[in-house]
PyMOL Python script that loads the backbone (N, CA, C, O; Angstrom):
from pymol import cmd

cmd.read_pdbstr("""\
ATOM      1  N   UNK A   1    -148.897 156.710 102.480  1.00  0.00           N
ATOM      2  CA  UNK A   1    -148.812 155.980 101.246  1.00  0.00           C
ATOM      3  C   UNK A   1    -150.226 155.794 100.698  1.00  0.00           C
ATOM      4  O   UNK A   1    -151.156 155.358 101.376  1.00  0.00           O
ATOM      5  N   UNK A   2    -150.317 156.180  99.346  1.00  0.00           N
ATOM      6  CA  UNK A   2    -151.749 155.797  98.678  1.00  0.00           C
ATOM      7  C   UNK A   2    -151.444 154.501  98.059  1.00  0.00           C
ATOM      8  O   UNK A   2    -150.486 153.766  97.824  1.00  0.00           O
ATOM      9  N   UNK A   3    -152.833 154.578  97.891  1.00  0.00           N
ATOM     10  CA  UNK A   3    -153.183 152.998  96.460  1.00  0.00           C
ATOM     11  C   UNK A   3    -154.215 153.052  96.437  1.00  0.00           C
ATOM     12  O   UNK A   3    -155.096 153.410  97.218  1.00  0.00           O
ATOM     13  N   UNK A   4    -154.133 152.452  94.901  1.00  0.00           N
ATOM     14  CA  UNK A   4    -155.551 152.686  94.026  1.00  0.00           C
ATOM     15  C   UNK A   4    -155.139 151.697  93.067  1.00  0.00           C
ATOM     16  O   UNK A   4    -154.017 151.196  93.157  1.00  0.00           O
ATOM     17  N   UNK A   5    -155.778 151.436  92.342  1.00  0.00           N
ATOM     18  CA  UNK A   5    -156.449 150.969  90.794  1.00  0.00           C
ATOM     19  C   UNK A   5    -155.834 151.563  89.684  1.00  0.00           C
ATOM     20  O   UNK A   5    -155.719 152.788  89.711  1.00  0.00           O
ATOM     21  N   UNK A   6    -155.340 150.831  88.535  1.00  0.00           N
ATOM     22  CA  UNK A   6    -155.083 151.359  87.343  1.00  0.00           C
ATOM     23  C   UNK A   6    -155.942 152.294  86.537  1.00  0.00           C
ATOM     24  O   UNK A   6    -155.601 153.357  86.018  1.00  0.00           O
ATOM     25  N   UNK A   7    -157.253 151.638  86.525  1.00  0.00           N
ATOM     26  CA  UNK A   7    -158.529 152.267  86.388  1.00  0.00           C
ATOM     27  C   UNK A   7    -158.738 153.349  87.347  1.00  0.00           C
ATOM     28  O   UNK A   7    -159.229 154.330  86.788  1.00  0.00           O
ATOM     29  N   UNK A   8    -158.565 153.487  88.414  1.00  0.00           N
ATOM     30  CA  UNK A   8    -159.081 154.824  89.200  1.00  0.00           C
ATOM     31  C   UNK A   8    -157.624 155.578  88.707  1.00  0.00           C
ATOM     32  O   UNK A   8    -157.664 156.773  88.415  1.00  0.00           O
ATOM     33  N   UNK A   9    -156.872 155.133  88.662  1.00  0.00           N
ATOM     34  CA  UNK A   9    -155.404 156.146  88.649  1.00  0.00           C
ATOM     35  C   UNK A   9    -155.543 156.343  87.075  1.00  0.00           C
ATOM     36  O   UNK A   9    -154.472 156.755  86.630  1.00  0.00           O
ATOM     37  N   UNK A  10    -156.293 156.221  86.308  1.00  0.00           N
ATOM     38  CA  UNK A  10    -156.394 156.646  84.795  1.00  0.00           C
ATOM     39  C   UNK A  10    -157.442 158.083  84.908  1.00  0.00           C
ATOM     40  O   UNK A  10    -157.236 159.232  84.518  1.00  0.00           O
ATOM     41  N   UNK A  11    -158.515 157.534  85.542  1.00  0.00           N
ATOM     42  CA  UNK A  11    -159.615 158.418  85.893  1.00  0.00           C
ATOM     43  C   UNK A  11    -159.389 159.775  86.721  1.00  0.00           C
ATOM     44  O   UNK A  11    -160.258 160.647  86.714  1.00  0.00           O
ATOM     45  N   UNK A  12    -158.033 159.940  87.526  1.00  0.00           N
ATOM     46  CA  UNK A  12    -157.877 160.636  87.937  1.00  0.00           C
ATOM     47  C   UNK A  12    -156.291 160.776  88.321  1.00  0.00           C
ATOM     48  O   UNK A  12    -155.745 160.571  89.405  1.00  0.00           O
ATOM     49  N   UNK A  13    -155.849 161.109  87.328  1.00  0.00           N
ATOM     50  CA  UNK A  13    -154.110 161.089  87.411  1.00  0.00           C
ATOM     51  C   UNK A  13    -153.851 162.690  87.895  1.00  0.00           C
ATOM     52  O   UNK A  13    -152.767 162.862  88.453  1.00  0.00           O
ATOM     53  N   UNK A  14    -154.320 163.336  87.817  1.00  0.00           N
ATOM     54  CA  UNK A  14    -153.919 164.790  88.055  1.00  0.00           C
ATOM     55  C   UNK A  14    -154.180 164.865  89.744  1.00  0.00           C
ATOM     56  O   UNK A  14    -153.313 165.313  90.494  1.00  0.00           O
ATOM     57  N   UNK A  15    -154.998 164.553  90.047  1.00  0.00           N
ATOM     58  CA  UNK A  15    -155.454 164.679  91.277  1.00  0.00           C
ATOM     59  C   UNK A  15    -154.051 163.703  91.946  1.00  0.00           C
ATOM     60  O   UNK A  15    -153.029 164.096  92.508  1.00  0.00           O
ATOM     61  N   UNK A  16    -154.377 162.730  91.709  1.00  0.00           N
ATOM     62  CA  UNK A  16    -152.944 161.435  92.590  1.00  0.00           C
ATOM     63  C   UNK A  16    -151.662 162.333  91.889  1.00  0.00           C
ATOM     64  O   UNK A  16    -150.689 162.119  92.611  1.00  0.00           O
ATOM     65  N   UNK A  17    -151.333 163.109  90.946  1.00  0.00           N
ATOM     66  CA  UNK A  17    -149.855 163.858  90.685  1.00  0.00           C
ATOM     67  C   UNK A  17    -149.882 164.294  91.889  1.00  0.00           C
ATOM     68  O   UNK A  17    -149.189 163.843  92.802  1.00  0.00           O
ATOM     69  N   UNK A  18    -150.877 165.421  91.999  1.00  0.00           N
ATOM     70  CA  UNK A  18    -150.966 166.747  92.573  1.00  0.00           C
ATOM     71  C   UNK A  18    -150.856 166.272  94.086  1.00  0.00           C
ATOM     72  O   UNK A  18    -150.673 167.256  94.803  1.00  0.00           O
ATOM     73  N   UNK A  19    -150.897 165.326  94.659  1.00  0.00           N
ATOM     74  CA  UNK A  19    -151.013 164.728  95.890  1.00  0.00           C
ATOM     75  C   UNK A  19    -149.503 164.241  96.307  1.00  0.00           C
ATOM     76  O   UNK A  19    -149.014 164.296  97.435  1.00  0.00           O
ATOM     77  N   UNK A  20    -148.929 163.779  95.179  1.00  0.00           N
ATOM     78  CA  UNK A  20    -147.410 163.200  95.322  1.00  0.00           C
ATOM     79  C   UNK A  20    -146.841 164.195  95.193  1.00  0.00           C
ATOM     80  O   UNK A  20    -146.012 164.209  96.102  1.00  0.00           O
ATOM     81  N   UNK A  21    -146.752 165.082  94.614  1.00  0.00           N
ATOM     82  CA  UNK A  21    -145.534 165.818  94.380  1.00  0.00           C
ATOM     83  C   UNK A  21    -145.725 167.026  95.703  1.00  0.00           C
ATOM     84  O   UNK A  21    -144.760 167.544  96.265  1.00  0.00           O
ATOM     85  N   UNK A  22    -147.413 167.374  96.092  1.00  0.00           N
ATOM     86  CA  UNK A  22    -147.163 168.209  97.320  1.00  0.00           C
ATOM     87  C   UNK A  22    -147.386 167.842  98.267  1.00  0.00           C
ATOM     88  O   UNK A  22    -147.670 168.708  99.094  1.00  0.00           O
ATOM     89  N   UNK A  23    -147.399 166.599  98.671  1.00  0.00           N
ATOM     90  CA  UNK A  23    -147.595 165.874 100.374  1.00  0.00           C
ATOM     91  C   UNK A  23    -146.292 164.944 100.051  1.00  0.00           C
ATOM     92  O   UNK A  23    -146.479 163.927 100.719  1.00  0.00           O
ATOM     93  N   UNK A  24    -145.537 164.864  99.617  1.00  0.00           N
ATOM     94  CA  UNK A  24    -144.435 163.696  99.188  1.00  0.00           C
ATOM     95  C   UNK A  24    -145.118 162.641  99.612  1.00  0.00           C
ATOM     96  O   UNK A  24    -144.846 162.199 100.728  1.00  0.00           O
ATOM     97  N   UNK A  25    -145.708 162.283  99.156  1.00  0.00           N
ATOM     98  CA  UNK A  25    -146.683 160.643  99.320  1.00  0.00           C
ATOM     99  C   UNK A  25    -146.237 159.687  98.219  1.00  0.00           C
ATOM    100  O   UNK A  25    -145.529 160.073  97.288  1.00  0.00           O
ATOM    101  N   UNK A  26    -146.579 158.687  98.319  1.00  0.00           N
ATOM    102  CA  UNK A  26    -145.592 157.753  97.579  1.00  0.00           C
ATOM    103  C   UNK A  26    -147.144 156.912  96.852  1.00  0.00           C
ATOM    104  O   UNK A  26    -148.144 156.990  97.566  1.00  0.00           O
ATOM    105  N   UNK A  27    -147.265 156.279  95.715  1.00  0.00           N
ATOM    106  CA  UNK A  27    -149.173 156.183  95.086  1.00  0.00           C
ATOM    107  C   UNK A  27    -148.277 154.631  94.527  1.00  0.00           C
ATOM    108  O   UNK A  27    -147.325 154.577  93.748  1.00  0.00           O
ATOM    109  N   UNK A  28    -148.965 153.509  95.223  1.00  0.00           N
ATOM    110  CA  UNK A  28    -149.197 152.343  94.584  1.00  0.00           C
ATOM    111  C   UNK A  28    -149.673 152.119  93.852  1.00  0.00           C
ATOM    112  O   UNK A  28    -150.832 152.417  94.138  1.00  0.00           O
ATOM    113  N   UNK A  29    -149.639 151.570  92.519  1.00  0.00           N
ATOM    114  CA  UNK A  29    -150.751 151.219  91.847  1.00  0.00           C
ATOM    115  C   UNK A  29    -150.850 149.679  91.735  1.00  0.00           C
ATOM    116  O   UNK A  29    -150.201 149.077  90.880  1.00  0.00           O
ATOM    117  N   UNK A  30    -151.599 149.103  92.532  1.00  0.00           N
ATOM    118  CA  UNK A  30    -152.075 147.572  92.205  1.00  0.00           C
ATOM    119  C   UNK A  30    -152.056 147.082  90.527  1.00  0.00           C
ATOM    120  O   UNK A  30    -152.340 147.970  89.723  1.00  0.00           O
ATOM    121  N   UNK A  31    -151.817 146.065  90.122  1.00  0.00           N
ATOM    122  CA  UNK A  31    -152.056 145.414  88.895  1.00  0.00           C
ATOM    123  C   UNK A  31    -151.868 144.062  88.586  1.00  0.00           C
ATOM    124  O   UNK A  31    -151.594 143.317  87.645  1.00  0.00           O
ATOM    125  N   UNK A  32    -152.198 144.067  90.083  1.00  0.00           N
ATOM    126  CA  UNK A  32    -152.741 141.838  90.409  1.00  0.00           C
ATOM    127  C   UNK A  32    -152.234 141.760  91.592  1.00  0.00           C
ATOM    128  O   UNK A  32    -151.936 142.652  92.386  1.00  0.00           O
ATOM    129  N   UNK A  33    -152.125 140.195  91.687  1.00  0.00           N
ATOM    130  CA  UNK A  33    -151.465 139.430  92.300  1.00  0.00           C
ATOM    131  C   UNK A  33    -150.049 139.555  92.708  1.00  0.00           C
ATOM    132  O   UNK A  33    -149.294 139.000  91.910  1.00  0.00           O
ATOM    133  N   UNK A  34    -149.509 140.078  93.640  1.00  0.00           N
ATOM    134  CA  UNK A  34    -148.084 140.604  93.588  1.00  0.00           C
ATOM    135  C   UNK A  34    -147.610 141.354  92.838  1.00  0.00           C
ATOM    136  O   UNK A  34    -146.382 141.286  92.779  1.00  0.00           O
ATOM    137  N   UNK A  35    -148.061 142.045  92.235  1.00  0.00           N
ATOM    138  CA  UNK A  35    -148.033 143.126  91.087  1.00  0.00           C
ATOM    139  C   UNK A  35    -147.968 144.577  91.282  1.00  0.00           C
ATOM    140  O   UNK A  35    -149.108 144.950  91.560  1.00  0.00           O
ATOM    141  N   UNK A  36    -147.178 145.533  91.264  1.00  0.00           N
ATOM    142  CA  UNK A  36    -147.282 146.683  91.533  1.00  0.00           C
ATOM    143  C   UNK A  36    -146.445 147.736  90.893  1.00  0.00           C
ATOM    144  O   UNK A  36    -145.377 147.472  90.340  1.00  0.00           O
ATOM    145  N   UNK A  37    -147.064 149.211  90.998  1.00  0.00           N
ATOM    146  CA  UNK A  37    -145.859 149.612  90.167  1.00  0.00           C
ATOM    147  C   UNK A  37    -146.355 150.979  91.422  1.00  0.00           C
ATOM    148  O   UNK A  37    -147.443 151.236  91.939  1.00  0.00           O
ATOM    149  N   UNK A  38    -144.840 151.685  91.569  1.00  0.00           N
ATOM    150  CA  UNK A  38    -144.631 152.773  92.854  1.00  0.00           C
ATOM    151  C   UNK A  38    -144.294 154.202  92.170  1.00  0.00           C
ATOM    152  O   UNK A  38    -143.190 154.445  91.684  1.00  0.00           O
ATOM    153  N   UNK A  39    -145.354 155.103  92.189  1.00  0.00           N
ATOM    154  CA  UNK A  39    -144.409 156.574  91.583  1.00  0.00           C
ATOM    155  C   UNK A  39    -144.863 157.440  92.846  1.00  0.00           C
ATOM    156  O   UNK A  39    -145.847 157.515  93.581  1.00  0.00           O
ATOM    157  N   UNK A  40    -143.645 158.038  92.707  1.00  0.00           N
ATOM    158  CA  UNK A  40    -143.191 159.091  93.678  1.00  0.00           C
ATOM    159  C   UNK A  40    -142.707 160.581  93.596  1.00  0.00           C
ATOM    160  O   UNK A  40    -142.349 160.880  92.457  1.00  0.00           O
ATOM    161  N   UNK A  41    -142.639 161.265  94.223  1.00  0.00           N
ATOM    162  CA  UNK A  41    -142.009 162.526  93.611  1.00  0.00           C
ATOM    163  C   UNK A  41    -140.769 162.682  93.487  1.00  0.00           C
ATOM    164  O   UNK A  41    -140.171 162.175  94.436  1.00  0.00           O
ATOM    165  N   UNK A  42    -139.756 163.413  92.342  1.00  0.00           N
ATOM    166  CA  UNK A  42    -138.945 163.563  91.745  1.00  0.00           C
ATOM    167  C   UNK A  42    -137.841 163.469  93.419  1.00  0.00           C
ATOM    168  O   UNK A  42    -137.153 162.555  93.874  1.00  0.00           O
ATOM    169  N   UNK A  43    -138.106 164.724  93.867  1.00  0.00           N
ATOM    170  CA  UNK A  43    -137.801 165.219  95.499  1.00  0.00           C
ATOM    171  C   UNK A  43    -137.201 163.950  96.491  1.00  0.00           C
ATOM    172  O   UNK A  43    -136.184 163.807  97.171  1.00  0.00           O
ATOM    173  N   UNK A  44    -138.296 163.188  96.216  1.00  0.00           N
ATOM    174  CA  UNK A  44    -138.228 161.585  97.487  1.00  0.00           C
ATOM    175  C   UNK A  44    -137.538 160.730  96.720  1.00  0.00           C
ATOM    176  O   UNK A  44    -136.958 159.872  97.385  1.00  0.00           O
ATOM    177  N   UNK A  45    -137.399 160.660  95.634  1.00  0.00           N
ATOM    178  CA  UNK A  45    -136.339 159.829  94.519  1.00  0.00           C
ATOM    179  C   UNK A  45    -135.549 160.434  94.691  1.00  0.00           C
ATOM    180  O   UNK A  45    -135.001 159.780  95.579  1.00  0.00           O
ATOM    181  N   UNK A  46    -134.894 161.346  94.540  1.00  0.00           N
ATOM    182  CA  UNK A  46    -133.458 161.605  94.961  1.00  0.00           C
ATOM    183  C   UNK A  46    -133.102 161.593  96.400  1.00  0.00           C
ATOM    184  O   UNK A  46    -131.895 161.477  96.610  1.00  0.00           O
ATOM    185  N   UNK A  47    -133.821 161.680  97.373  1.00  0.00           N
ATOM    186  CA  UNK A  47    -133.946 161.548  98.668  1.00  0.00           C
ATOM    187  C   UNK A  47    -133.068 159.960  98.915  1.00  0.00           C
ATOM    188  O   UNK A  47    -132.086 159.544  99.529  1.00  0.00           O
ATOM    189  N   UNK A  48    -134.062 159.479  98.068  1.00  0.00           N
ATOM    190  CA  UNK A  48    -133.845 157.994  98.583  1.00  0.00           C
ATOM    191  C   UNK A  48    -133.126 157.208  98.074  1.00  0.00           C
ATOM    192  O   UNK A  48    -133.067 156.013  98.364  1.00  0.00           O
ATOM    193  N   UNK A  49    -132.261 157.977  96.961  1.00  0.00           N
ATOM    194  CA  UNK A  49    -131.098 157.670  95.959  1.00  0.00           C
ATOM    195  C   UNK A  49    -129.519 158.000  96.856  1.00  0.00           C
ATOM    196  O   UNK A  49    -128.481 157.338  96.835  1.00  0.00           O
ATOM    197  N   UNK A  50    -129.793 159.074  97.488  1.00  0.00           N
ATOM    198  CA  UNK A  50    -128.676 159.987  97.889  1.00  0.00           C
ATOM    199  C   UNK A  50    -128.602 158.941  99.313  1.00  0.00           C
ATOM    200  O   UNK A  50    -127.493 158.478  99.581  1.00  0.00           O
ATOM    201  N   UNK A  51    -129.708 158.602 100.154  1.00  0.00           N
ATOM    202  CA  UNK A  51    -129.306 157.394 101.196  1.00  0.00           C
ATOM    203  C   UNK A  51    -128.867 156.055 100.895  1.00  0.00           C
ATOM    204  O   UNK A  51    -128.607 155.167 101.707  1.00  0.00           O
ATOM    205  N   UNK A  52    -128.814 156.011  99.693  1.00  0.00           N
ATOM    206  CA  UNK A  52    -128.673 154.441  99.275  1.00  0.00           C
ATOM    207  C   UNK A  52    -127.202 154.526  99.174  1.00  0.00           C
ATOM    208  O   UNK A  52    -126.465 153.670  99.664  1.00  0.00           O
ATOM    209  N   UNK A  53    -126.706 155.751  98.420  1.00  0.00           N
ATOM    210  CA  UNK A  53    -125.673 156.137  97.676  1.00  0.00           C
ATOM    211  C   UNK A  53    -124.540 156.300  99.247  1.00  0.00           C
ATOM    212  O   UNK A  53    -123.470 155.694  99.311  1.00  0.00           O
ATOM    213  N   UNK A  54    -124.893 156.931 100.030  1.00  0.00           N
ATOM    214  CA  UNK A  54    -124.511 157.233 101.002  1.00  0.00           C
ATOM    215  C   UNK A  54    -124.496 155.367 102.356  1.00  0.00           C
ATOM    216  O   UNK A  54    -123.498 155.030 102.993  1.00  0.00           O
ATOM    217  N   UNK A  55    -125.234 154.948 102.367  1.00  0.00           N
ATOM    218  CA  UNK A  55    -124.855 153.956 103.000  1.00  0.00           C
ATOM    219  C   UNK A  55    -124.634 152.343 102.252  1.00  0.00           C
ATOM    220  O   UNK A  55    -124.974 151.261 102.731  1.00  0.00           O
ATOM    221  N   UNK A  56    -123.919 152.624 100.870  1.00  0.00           N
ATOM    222  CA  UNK A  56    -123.334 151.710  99.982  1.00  0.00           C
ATOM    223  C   UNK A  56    -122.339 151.249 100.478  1.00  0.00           C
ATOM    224  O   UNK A  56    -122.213 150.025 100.434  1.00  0.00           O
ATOM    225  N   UNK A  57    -121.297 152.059 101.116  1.00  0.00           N
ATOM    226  CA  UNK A  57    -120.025 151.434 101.288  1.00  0.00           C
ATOM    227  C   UNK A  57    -120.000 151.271 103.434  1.00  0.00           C
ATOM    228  O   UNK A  57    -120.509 152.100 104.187  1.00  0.00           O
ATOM    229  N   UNK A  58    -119.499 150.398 103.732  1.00  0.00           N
ATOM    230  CA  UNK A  58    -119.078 149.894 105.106  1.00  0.00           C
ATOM    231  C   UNK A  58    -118.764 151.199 105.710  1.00  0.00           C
ATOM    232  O   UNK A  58    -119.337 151.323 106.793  1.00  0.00           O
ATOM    233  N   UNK A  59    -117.879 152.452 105.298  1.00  0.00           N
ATOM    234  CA  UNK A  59    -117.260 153.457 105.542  1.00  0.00           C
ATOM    235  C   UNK A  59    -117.752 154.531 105.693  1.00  0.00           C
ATOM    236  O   UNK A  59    -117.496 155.277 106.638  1.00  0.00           O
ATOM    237  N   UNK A  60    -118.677 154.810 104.613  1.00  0.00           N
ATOM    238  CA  UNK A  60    -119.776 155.910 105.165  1.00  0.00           C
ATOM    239  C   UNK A  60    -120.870 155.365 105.590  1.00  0.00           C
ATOM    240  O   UNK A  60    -121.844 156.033 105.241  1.00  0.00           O
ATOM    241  N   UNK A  61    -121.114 154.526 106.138  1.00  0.00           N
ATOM    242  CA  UNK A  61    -122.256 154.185 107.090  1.00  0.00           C
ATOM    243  C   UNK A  61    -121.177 154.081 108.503  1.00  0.00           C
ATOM    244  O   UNK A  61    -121.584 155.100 109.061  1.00  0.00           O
ATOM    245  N   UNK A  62    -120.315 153.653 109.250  1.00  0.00           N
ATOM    246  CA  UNK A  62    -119.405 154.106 109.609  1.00  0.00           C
ATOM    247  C   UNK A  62    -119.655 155.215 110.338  1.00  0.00           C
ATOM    248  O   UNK A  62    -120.218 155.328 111.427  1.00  0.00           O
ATOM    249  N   UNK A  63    -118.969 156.370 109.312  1.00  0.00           N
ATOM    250  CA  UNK A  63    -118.731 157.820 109.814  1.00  0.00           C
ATOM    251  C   UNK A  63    -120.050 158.301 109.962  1.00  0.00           C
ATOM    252  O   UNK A  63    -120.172 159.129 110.864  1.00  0.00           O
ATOM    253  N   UNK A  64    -121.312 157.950 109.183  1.00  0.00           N
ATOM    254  CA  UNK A  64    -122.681 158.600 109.415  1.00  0.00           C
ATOM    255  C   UNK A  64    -123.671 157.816 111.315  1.00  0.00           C
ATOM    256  O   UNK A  64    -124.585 158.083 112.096  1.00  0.00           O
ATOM    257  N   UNK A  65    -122.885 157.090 111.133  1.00  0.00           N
ATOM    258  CA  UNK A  65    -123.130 155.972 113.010  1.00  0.00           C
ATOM    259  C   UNK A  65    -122.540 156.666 113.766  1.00  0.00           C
ATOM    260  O   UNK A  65    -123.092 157.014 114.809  1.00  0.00           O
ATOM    261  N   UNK A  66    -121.235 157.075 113.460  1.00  0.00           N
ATOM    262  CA  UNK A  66    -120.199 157.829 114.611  1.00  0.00           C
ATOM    263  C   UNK A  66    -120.931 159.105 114.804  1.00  0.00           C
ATOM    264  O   UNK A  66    -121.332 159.473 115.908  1.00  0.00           O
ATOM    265  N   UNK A  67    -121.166 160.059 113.228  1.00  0.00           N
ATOM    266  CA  UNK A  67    -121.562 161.268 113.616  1.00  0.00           C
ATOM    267  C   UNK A  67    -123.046 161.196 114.474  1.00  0.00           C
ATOM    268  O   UNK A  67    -123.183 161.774 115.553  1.00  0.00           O
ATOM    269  N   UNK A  68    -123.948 160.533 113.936  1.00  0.00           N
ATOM    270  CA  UNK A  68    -125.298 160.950 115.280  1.00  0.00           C
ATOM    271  C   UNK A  68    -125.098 160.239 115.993  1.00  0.00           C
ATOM    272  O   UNK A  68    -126.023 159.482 115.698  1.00  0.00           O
ATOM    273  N   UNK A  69    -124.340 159.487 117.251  1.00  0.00           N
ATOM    274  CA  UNK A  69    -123.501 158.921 118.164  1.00  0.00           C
ATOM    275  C   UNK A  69    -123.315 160.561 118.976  1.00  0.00           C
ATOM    276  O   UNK A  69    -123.943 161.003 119.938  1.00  0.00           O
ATOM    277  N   UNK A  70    -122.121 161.258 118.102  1.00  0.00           N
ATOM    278  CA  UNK A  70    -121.997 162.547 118.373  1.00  0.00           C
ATOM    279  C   UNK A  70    -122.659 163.552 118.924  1.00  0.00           C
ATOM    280  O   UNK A  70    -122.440 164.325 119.857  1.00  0.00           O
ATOM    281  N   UNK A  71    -123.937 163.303 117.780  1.00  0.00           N
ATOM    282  CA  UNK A  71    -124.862 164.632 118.138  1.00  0.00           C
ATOM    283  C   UNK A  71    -125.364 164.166 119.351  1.00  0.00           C
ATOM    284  O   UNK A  71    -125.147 164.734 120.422  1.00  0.00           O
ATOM    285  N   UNK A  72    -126.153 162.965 119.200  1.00  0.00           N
ATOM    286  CA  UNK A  72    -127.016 162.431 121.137  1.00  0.00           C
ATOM    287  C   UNK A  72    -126.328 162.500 122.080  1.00  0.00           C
ATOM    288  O   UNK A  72    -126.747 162.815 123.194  1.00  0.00           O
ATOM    289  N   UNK A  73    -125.184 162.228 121.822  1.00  0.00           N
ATOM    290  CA  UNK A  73    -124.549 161.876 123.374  1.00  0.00           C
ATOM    291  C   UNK A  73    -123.551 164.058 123.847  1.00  0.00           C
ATOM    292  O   UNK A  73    -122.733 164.467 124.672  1.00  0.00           O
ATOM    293  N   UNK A  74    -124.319 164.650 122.765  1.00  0.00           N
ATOM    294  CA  UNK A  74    -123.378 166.247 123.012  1.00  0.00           C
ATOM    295  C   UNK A  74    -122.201 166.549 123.225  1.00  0.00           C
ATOM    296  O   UNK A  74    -121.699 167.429 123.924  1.00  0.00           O
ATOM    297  N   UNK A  75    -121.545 165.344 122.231  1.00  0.00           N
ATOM    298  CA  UNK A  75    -120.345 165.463 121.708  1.00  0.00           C
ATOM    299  C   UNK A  75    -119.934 166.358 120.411  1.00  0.00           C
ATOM    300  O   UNK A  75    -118.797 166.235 119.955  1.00  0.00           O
ATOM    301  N   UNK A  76    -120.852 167.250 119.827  1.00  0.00           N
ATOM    302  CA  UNK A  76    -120.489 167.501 118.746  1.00  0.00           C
ATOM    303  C   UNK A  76    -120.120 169.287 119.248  1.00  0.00           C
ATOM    304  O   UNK A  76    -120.134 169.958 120.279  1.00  0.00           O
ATOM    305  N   UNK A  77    -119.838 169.451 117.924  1.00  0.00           N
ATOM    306  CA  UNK A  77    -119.300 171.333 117.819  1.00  0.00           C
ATOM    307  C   UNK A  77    -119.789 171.826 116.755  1.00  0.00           C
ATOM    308  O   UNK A  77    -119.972 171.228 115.695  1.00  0.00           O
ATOM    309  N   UNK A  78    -120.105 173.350 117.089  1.00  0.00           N
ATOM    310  CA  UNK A  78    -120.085 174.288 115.762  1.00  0.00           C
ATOM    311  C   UNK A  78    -119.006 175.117 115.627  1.00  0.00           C
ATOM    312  O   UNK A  78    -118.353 175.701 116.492  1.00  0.00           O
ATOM    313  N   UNK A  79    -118.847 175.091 113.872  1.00  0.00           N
ATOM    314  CA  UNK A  79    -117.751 175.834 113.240  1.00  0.00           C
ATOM    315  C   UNK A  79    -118.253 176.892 112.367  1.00  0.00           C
ATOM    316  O   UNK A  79    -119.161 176.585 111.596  1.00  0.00           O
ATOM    317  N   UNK A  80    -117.786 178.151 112.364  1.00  0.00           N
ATOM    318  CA  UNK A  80    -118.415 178.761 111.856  1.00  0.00           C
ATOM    319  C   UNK A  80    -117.692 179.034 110.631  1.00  0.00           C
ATOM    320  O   UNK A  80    -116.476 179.226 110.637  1.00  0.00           O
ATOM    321  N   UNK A  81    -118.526 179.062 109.391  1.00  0.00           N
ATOM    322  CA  UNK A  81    -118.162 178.892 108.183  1.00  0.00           C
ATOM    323  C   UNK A  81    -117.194 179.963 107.573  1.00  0.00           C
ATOM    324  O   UNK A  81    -117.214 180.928 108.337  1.00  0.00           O
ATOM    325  N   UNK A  82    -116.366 180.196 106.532  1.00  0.00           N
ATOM    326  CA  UNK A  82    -115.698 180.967 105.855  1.00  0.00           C
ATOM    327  C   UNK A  82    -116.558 181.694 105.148  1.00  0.00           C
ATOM    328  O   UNK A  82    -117.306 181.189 104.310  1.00  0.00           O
ATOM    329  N   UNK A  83    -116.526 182.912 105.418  1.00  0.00           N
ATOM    330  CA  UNK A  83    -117.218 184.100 103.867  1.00  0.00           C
ATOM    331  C   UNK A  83    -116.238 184.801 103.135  1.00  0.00           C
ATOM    332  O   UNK A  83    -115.277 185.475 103.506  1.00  0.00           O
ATOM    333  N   UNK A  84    -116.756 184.453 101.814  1.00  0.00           N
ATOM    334  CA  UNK A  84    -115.982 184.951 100.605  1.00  0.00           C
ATOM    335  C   UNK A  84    -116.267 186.475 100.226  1.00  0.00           C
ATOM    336  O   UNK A  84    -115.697 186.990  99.264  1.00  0.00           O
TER     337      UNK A  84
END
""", "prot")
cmd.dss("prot")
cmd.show_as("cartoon", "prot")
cmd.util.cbc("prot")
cmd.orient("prot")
């Protein structure tokens, strides 16, 4: 995780892009006292949309507990897929 300054992140926004979008790093920008604002790459926003989305309901958090339960303990199987 970076952080910097409004002022340094003005002075050099290309450089802090170019850092988020190819190290998926996540760039704080301070702007006081409890104050902050978080940009991230497009990639880790949906990342972290699709887990939210996914452990919203009691049910798929649930079945996502049971399944790696599965995988550790070498309970699970492979199926091999259908080709069209």
């Amino acid at each position: 995780m970076l952080t910097t300054t409004l002022s340094d992140f003005r002075k050099d926004i290309k450089r802090y892009f170019d850092q988020i979008s190819q190290n998926f790093e996540t760039l704080i920008i301070n702007r006081g006292k409890d104050s902050g604002i978080v940009i991230m790459s497009l990639a880790e926003y949906n990342s972290l949309k699709a887990t939210h989305h996914e452990l919203s309901s009691k049910t798929n958090e649930e079945r996502l507990d049971s399944a790696i339960q599965k995988l550790k303990s070498g309970k699970s199987f492979e199926k091999q897929l259908l080709e069209e």
